[in-house]
C-alpha positions in Angstrom: 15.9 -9.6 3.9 15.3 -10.3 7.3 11.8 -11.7 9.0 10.7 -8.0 10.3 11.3 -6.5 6.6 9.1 -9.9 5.1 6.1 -9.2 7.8 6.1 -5.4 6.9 6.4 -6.4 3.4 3.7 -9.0 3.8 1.7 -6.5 5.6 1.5 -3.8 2.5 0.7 -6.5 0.6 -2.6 -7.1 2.5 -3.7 -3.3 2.6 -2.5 -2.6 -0.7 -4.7 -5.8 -2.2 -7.6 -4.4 0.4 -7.0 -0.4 -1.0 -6.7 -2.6 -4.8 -10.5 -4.1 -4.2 -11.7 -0.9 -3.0 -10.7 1.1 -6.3 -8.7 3.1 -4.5 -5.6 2.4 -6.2 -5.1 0.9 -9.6 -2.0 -1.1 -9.0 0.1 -2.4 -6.8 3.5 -4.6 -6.2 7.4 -5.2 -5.5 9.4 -2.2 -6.2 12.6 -2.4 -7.7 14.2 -1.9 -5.2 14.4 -4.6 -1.9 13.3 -1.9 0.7 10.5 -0.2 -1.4 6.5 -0.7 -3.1 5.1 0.3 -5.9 1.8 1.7 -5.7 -0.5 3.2 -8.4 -2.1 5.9 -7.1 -4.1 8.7 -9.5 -2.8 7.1 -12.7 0.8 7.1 -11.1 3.2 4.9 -9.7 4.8 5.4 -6.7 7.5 4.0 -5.7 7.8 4.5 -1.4 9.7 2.9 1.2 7.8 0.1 3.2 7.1 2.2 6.3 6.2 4.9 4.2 3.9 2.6 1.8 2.2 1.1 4.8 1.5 4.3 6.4 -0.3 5.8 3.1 -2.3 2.9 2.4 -3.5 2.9 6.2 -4.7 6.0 6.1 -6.2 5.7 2.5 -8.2 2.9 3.4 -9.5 4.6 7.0 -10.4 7.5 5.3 -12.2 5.9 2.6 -13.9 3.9 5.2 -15.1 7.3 7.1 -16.5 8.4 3.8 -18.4 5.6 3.5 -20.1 5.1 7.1 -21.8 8.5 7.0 
């Protein structure tokens, strides 16, 4: 794994934890795979590609945080 794949990693982390606190997901971690997270979302886990997992927590927590300003 190379430095770019540990920041991206390292950066789902952080949201995921964030989205975690936020009770918008109910679990969170290493996938078994190298290049993917697992994320419990609804009562399932997901299993998605870094990208993909930063990308859905992003917008999870931004539209949670729209909710809550108005």
């Amino acid at each position: 794994m190379d430095i770019t794949d540990r920041l991206l990693r390292s950066q789902v982390h952080v949201l995921a934890n964030e989205a975690f606190h936020r009770h918008l997901i109910s679990g969170y971690g290493d996938g078994e795979y190298a290049d993917q997270y697992q994320i419990v979302y609804q009562g399932k886990p997901r299993h998605l590609p870094l990208e993909q997992a930063r990308a859905f927590l992003s917008t999870l927590i931004s539209l949670n945080s729209c909710k809550t300003q108005v």
